[in-house]
TIRO-2110 file (N, C-alpha, C; in Angstrom, 1 decimal):
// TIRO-2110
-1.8, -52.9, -76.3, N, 1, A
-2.2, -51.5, -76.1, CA, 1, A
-1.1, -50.6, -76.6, C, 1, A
0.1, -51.0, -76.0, N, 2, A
1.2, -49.8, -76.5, CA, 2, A
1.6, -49.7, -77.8, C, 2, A
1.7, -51.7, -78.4, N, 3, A
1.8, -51.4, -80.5, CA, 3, A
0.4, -50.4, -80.8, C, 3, A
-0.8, -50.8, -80.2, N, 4, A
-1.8, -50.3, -81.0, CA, 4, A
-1.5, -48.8, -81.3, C, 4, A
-0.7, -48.2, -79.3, N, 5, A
-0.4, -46.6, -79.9, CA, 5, A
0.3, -46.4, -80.3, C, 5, A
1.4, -47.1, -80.9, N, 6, A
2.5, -47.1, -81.8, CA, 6, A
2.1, -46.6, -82.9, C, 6, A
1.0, -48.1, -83.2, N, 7, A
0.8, -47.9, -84.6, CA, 7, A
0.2, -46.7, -85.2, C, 7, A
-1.1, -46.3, -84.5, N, 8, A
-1.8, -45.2, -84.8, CA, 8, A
-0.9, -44.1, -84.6, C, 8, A
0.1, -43.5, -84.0, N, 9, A
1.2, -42.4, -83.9, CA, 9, A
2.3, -42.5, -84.8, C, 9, A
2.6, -44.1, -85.3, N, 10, A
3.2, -43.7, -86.7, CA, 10, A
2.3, -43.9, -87.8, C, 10, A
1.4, -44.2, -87.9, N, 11, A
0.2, -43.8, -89.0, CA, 11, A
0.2, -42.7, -89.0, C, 11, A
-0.2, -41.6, -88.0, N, 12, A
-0.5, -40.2, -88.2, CA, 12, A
0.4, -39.7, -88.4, C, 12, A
2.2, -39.8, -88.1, N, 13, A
3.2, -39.1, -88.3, CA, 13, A
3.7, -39.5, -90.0, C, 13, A
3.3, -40.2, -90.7, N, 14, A
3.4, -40.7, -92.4, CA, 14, A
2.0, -40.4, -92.7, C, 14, A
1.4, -39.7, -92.0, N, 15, A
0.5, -38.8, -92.9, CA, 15, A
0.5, -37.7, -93.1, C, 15, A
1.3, -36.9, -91.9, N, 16, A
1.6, -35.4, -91.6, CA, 16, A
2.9, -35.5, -92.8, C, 16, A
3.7, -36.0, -92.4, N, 17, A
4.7, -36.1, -93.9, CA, 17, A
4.6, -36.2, -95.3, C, 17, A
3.1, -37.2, -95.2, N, 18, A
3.5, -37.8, -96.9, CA, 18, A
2.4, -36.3, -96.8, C, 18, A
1.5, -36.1, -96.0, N, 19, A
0.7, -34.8, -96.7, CA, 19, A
1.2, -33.7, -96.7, C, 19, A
2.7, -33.1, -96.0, N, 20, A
3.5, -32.2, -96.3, CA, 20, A
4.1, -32.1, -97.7, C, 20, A
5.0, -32.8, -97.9, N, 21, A
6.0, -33.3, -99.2, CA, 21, A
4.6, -33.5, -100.0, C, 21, A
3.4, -34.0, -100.3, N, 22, A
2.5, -34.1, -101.4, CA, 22, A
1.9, -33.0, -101.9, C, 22, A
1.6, -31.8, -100.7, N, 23, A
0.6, -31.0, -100.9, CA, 23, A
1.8, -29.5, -101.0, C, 23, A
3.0, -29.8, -100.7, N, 24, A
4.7, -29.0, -101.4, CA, 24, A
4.8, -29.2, -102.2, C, 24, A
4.6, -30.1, -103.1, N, 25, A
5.0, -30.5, -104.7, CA, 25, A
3.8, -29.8, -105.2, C, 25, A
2.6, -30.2, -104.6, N, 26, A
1.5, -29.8, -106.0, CA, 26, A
2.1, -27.8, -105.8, C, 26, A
2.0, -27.6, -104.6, N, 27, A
2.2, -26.4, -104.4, CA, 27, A
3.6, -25.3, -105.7, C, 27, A
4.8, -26.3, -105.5, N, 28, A
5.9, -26.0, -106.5, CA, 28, A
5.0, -26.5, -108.2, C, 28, A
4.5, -27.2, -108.6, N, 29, A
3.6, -27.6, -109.7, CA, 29, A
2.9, -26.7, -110.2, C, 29, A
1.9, -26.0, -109.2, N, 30, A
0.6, -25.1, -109.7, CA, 30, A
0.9, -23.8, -109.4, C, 30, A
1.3, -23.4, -108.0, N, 31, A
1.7, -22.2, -107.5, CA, 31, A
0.8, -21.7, -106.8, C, 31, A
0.4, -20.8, -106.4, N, 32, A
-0.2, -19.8, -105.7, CA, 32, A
-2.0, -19.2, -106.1, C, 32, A
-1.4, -19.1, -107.8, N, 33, A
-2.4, -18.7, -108.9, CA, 33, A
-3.7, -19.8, -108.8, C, 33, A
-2.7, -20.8, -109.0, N, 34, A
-3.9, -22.3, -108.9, CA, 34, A
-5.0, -22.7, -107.5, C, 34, A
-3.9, -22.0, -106.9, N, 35, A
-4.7, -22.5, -105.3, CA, 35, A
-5.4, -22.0, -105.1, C, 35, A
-5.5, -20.5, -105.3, N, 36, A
-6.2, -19.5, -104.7, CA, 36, A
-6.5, -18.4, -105.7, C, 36, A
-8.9, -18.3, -105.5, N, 37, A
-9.1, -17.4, -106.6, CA, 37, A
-8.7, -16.1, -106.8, C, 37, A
-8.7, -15.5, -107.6, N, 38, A
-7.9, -14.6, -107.6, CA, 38, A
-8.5, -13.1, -106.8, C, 38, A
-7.0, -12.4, -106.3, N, 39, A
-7.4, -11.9, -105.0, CA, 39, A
-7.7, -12.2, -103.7, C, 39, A
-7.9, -13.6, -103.6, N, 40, A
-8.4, -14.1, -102.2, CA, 40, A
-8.0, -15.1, -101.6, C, 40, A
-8.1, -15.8, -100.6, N, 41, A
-7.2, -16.4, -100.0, CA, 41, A
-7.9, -17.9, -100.0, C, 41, A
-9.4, -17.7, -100.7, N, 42, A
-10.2, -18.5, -101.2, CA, 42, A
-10.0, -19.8, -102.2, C, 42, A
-9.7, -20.7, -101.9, N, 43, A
-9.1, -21.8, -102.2, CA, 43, A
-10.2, -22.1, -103.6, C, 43, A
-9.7, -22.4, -105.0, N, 44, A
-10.5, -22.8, -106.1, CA, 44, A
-10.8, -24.1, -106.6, C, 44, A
-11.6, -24.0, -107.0, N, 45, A
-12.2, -25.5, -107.5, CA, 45, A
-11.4, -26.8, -108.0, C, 45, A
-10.2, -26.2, -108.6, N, 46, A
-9.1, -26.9, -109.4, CA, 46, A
-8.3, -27.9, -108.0, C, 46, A
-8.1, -26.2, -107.2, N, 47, A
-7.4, -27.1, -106.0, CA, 47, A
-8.1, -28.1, -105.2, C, 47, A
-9.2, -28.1, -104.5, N, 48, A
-9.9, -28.8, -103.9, CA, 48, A
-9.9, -30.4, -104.6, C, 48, A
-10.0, -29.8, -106.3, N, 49, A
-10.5, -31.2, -107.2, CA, 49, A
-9.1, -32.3, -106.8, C, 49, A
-8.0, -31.5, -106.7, N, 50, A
-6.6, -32.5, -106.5, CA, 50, A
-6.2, -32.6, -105.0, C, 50, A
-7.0, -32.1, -104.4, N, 51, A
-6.9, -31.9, -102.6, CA, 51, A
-7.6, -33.3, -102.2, C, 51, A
-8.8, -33.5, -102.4, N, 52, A
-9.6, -34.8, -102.6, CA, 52, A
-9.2, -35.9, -102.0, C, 52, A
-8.6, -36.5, -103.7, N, 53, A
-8.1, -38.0, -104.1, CA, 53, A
-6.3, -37.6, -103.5, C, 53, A
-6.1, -37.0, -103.2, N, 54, A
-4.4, -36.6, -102.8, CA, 54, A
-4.8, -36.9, -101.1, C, 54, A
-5.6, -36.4, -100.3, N, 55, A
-5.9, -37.0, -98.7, CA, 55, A
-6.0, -37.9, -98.9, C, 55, A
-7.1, -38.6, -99.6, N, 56, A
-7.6, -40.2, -99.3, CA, 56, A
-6.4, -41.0, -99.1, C, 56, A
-5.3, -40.5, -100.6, N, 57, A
-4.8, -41.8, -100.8, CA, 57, A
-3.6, -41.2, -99.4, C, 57, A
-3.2, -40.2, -98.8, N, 58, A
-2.1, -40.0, -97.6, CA, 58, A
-3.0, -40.8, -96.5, C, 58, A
-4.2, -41.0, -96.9, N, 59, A
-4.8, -41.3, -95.4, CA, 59, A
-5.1, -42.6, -95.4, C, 59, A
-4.8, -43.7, -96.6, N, 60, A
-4.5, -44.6, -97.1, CA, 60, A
-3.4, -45.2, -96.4, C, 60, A
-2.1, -44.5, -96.9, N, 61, A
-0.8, -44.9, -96.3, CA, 61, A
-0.3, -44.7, -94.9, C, 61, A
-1.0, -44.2, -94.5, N, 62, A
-1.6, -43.7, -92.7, CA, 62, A
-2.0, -45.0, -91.6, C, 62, A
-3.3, -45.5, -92.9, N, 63, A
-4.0, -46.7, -92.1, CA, 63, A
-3.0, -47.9, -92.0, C, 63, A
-2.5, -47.9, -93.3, N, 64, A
-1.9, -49.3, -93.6, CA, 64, A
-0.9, -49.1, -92.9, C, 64, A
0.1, -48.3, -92.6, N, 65, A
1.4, -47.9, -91.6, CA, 65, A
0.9, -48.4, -90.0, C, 65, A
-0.1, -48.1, -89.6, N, 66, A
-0.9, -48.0, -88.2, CA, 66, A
-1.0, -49.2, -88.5, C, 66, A
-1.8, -50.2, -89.1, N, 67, A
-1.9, -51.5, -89.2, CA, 67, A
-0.3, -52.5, -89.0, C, 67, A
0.3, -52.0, -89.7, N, 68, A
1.7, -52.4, -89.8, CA, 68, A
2.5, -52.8, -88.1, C, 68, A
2.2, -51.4, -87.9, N, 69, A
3.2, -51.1, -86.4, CA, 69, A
2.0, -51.9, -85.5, C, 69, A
1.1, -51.3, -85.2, N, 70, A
0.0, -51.8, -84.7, CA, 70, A
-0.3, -53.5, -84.1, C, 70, A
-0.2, -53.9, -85.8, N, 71, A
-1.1, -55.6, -85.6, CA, 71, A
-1.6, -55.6, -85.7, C, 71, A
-2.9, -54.6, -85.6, N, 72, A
-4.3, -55.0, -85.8, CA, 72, A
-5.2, -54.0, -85.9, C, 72, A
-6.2, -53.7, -86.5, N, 73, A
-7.4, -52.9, -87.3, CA, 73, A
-7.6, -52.1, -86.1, C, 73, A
-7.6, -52.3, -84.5, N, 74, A
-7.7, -51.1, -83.5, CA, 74, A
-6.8, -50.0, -84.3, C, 74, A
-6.0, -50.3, -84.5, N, 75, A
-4.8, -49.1, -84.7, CA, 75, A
-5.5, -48.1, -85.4, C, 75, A
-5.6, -48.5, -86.8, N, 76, A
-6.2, -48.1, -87.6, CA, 76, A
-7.8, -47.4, -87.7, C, 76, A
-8.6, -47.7, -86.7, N, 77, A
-9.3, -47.5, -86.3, CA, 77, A
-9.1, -46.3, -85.4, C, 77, A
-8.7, -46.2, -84.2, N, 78, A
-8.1, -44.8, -83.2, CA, 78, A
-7.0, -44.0, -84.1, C, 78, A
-6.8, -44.4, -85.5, N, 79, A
-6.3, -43.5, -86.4, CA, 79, A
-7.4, -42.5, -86.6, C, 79, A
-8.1, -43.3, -86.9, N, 80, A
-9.5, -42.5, -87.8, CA, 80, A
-10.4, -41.9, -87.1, C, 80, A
-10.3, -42.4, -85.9, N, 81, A
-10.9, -41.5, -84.7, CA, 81, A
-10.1, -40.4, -84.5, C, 81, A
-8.9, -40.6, -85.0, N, 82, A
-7.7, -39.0, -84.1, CA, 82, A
-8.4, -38.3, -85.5, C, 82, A
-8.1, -38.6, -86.2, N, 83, A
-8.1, -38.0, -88.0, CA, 83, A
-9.9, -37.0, -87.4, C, 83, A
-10.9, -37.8, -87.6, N, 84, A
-11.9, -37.4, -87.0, CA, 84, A
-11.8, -36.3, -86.0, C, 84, A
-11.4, -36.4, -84.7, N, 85, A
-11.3, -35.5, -83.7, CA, 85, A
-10.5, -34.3, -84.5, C, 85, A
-9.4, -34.4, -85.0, N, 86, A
-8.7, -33.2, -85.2, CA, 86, A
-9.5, -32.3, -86.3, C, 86, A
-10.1, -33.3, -87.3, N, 87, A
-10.5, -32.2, -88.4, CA, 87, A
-11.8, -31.6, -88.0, C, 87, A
-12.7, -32.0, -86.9, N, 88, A
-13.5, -31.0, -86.2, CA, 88, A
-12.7, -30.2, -85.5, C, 88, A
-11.9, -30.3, -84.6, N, 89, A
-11.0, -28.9, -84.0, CA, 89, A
-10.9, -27.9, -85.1, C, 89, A
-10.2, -28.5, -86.0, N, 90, A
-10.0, -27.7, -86.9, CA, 90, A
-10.8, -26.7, -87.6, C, 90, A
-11.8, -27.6, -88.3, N, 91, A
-12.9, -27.1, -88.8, CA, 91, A
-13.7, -25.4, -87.3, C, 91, A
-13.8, -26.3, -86.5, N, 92, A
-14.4, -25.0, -85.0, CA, 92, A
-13.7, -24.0, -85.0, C, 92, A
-12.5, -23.9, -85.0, N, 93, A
-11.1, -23.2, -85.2, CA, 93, A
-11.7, -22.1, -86.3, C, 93, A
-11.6, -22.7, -87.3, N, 94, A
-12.0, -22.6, -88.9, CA, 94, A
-12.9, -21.8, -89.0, C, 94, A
-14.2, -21.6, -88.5, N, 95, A
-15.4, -21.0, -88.7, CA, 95, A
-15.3, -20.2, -87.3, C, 95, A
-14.0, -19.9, -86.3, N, 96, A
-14.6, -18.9, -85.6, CA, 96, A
-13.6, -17.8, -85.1, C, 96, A
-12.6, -18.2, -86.3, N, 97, A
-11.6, -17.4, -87.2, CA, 97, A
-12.3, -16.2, -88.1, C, 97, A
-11.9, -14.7, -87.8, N, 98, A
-12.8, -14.1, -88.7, CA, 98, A
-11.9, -13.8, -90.0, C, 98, A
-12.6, -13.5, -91.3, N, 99, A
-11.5, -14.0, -92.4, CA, 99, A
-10.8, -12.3, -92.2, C, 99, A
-9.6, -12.7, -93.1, N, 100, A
-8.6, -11.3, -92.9, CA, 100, A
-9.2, -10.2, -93.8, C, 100, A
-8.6, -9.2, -93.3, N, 101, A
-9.0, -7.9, -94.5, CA, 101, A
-8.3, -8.1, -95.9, C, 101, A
-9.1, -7.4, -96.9, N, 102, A
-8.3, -7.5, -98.2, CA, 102, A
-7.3, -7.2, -98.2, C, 102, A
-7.2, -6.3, -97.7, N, 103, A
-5.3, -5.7, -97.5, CA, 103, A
-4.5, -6.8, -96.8, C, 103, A
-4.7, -7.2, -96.0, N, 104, A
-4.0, -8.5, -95.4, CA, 104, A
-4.1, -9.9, -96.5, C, 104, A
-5.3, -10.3, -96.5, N, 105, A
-5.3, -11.4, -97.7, CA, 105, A
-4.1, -10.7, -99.5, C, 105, A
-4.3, -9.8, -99.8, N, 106, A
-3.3, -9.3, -100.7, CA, 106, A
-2.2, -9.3, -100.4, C, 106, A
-1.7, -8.7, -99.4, N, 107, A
-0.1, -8.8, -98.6, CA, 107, A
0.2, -10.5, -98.9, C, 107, A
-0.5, -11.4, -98.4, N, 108, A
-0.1, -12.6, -97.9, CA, 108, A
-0.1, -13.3, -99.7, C, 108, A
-0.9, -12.7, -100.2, N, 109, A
-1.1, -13.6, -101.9, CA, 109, A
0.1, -13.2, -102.8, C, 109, A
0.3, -11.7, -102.5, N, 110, A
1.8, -11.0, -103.5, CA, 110, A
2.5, -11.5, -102.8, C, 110, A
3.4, -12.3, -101.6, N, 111, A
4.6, -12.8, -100.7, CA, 111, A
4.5, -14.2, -101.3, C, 111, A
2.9, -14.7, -101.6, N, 112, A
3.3, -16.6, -102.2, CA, 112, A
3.6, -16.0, -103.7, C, 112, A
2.7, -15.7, -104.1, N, 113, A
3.0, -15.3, -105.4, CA, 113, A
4.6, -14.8, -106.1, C, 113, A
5.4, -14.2, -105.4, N, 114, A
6.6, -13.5, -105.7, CA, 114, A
7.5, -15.3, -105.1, C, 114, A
7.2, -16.1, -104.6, N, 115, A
7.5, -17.1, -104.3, CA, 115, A
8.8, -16.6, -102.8, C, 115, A
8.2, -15.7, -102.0, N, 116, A
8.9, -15.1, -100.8, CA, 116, A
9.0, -16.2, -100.0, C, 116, A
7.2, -16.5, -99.5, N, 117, A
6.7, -17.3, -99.2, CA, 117, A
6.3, -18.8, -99.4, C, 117, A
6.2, -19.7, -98.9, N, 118, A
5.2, -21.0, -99.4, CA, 118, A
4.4, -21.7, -98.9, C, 118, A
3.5, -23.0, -99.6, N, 119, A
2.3, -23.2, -98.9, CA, 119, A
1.8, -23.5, -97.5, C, 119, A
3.1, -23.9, -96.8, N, 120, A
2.9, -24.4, -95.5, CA, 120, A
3.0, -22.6, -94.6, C, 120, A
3.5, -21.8, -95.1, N, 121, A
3.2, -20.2, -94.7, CA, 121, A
1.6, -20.0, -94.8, C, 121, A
1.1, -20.2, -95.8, N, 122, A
-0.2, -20.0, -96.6, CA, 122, A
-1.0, -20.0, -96.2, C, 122, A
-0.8, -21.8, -96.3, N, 123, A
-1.8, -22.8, -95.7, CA, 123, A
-3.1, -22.4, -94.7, C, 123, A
-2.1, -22.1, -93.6, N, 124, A
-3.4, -21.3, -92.3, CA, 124, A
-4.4, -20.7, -92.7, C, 124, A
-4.0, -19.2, -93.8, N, 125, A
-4.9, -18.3, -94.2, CA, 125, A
-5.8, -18.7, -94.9, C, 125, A
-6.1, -20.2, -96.1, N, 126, A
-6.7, -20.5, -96.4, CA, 126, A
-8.0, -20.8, -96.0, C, 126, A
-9.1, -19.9, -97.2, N, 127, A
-10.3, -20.4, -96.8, CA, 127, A
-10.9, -21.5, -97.7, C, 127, A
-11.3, -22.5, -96.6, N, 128, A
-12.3, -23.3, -97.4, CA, 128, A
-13.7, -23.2, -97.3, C, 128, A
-14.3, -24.0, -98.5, N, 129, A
-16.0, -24.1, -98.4, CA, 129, A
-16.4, -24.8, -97.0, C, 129, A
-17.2, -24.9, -96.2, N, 130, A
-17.5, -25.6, -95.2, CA, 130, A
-17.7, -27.0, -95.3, C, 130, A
-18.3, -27.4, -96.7, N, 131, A
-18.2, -28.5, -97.5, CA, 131, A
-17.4, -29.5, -97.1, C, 131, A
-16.3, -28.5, -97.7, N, 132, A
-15.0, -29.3, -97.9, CA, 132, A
-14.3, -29.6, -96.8, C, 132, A
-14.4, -28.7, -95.8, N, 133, A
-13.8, -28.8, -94.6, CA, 133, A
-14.2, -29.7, -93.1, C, 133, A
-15.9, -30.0, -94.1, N, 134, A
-15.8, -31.4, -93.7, CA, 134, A
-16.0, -32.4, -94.1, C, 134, A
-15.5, -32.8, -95.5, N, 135, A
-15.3, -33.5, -96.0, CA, 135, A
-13.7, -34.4, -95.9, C, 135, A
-12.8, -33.3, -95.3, N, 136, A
-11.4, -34.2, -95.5, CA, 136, A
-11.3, -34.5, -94.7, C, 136, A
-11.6, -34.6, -93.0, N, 137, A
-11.6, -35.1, -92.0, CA, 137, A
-12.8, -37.3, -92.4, C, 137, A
-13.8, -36.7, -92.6, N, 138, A
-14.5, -37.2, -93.6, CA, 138, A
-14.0, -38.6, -94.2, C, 138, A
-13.3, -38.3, -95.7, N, 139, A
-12.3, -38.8, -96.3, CA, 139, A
-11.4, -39.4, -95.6, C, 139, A
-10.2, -38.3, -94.7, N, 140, A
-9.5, -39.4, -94.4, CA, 140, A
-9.3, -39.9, -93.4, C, 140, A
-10.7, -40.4, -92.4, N, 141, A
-10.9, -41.3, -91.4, CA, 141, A
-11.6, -42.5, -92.4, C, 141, A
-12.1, -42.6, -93.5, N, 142, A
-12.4, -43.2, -94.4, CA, 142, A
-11.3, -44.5, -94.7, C, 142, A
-10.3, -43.4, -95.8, N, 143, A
-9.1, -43.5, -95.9, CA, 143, A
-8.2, -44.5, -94.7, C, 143, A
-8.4, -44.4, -94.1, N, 144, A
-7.1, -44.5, -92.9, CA, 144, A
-7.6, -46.1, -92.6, C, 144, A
-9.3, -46.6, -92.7, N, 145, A
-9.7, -47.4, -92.1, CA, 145, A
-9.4, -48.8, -93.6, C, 145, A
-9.9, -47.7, -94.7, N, 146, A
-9.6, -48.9, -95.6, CA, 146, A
-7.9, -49.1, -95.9, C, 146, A
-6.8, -48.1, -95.7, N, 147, A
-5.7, -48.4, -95.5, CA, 147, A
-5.1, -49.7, -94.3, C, 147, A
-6.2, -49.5, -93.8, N, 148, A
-5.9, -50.3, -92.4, CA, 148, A
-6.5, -51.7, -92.3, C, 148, A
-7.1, -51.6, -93.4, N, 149, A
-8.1, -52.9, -94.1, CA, 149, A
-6.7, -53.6, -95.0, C, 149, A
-6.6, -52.9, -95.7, N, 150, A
-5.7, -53.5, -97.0, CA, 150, A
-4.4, -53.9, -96.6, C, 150, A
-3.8, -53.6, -95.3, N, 151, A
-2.4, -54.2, -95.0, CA, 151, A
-3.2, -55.6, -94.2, C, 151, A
-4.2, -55.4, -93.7, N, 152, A
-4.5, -57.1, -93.4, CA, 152, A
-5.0, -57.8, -93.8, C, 152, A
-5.4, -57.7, -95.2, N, 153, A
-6.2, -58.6, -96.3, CA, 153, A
-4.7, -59.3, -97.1, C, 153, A
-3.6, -57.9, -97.6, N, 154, A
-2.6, -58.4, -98.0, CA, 154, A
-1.7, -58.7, -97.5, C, 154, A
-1.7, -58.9, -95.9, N, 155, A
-0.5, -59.4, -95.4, CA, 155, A
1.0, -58.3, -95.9, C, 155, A
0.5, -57.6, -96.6, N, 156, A
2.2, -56.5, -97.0, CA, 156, A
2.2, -55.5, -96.4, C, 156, A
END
């Protein structure tokens, strides 16, 4: 019981990392312009397209870490259940958040933009499609379970 919550608490903590440092790089890569259409805090098709396959594979290295510490596929499993739980909070949060005024969304786009600011500032203001926002919870309780598959098929 206590590896299993090992495992799934360092799963989830090498996810919050590897998706910090992953989604800061694309961020130093593309900038502000790329993320968000222009004027709005409205996240663009481009970003989402590399937002995707960039969760899966963090929620990949999540499972397989949880499996590691763990021992066994529960881990990885009450990964994907947390992963689950959180990205509904989120998402409720998400939709009952009213979006900001233009003048506020502009203040916040000229501060990333002039690079004052960066994405983990940003981040919050970000709007997504409803789609998508339940799609990554989605993905990477997906993610986390076949992560959590793959460290016990390969033994690595």
């Amino acid at each position: 019981m206590i590896r299993t919550l090992a495992g799934t608490v360092a799963g989830y903590i090498l996810m919050a990392l590897l998706g910090t440092v992953a989604f800061s790089l694309l961020w130093l890569a593309l900038g502000a312009e790329f993320a968000f259409e222009n004027g709005t805090l409205e996240v663009t098709p481009g970003w989402i397209l590399f937002s995707l396959p960039l969760n899966f594979l963090v929620a990949l290295f999540g499972g397989w870490m949880a499996v590691h510490v763990g021992r066994s596929a529960v881990a990885s499993g009450v990964l994907c259940a947390l992963v689950l739980a959180f990205g509904a909070l989120s998402l409720g949060l998400e939709m009952r958040t009213p979006p900001l005024s233009p003048e506020r969304q502009m203040e916040i786009l000229s501060q990333a933009e002039s690079g004052k600011v960066g994405n983990l500032a940003v981040g919050p203001f970000a709007r997504r499609p409803t789609w998508f926002a339940l799609a990554l919870p989605l993905l990477g309780g997906v993610g986390a379970l076949v992560g959590g598959r793959f460290r016990l098929t390969s033994g690595g």
